[in-house]
C-alpha positions as semicolon CSV with decimal commas, in nm:
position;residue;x (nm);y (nm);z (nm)
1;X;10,940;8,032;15,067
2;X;11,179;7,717;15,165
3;X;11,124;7,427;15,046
4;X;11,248;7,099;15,258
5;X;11,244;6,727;15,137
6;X;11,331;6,480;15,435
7;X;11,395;6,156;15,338
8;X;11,489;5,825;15,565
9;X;11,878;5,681;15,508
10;X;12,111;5,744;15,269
11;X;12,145;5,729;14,922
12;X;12,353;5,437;14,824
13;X;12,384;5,481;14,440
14;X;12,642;5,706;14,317
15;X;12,477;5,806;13,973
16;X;12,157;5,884;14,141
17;X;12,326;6,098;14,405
18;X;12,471;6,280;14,109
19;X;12,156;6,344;13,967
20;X;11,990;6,447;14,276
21;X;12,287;6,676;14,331
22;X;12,229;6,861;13,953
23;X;11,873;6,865;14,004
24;X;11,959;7,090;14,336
25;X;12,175;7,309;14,176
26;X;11,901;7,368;13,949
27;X;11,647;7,450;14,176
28;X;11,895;7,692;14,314
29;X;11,776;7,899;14,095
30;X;11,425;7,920;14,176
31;X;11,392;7,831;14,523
32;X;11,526;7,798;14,838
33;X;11,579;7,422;14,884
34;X;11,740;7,176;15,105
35;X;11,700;6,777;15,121
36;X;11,777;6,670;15,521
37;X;11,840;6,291;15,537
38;X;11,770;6,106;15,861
39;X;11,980;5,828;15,903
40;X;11,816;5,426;15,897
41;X;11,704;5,283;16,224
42;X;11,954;5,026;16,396
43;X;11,873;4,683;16,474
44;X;11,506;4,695;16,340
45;X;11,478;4,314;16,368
46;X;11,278;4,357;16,665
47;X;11,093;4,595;16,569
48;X;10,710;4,560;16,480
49;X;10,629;4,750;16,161
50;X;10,406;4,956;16,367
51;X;10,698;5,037;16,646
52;X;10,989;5,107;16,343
53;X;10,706;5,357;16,202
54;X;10,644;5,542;16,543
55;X;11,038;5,595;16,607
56;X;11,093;5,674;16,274
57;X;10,772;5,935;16,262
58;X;10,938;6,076;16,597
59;X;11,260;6,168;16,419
60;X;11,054;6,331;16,159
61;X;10,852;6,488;16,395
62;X;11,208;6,608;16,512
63;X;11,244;6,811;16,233
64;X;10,941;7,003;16,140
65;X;10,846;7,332;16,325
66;X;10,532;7,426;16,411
67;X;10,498;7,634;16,133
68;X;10,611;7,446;15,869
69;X;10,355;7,294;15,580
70;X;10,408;6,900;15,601
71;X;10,353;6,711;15,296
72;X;10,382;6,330;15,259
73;X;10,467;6,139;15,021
74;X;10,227;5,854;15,023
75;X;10,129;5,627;14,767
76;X;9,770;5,706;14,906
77;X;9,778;6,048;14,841
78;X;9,659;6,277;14,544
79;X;9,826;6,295;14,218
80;X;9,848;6,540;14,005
81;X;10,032;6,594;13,652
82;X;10,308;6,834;13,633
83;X;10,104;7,127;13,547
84;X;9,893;7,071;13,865
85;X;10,157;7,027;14,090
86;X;10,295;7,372;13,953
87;X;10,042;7,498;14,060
88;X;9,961;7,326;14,395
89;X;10,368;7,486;14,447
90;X;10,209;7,821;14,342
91;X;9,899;7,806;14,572
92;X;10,170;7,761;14,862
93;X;10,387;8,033;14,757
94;X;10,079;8,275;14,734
95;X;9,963;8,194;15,059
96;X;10,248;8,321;15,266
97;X;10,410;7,976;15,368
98;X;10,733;8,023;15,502
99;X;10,823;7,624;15,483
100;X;10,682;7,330;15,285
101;X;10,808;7,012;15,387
102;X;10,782;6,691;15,218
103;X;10,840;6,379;15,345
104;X;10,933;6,019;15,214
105;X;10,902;5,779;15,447
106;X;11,062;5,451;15,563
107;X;10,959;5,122;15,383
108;X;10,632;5,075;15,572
109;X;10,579;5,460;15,564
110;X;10,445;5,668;15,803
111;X;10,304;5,647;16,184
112;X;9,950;5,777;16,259
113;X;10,060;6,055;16,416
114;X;10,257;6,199;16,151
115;X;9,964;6,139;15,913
116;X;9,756;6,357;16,162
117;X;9,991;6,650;16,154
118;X;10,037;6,648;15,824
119;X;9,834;6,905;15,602
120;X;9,809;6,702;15,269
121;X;9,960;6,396;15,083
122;X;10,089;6,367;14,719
123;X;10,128;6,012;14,561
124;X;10,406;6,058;14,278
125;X;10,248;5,761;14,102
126;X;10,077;5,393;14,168
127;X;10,378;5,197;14,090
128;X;10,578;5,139;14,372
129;X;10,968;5,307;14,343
130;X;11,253;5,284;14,593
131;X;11,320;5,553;14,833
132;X;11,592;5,612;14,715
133;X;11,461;5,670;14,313
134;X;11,162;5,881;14,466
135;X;11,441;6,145;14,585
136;X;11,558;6,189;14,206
137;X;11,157;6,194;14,087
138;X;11,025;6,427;14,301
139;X;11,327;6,688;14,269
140;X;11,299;6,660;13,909
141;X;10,928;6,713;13,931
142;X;10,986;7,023;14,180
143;X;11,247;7,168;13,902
144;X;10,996;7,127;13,653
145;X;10,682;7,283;13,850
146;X;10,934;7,575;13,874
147;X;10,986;7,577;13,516
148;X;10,633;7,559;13,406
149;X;10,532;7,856;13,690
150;X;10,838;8,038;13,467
151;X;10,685;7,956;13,116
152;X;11,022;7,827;13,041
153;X;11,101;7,562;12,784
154;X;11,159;7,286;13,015
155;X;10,832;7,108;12,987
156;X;10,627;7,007;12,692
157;X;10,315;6,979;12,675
């Protein structure tokens, strides 16, 4: 199974790129992963909230195939502790999947349409976190999921 994180614009912060950058190398080991970044919208002074979501869901769109397990990253969706999502990864990886992709979105998150075609949303917590943080969270949490689907020491109980 891949797994493929798209994310909206850049990272700015140098010491969160380089932990985001040793968390991938780590996964390396366990998974086939990539992060894609789609670059900012320009000139979204004009734009509606509604409007900056629909181009911004169309260059997601852009990138998922047909085949490909979207997941979004919504502070509406489900949470789950580390041990669950371990085993929501499992549950994918048992089913055949050939890509899961999760999604963070822009600042007002995601268009209707991309909520339709998605197949499930995970909420990393209540608190709000930049998009940029969320990046370093959630590929920390997918190292970990790995880990505890290992029974390696990583995580504690």
């Amino acid at each position: 199974m891949h797994i493929k994180l798209l994310a909206i614009g850049k990272t700015d912060d140098k010491q969160l790129q380089n932990l985001i950058t040793e968390y991938e190398k780590r996964l390396s080991h366990y998974v086939n992963f990539k992060i894609e970044i789609i670059q900012d919208l320009k000139n979204t002074k004009h734009l509606s909230e509604v409007q900056q979501k629909q181009k911004e869901g169309d260059l997601i769109s852009n990138k998922i195939a047909a085949t490909d397990v979207l997941i979004l990253l919504d502070e509406q969706g489900k949470q789950l502790d580390s041990i669950g999502f371990s085993e929501y990864l499992q549950k994918y990886m048992n089913s055949g999947v050939k890509q899961l992709v999760f999604v963070i979105g822009g600042p007002y998150g995601f268009s209707e349409e991309l909520y339709a075609k998605a197949n499930g949303k995970l909420s990393l917590s209540k608190m709000t976190f930049s998009h940029q943080m969320i990046r370093l969270f959630f590929i920390e949490q997918l190292y970990r999921g790995f880990t505890i689907l290992r029974n390696e020491p990583y995580h504690h109980k």
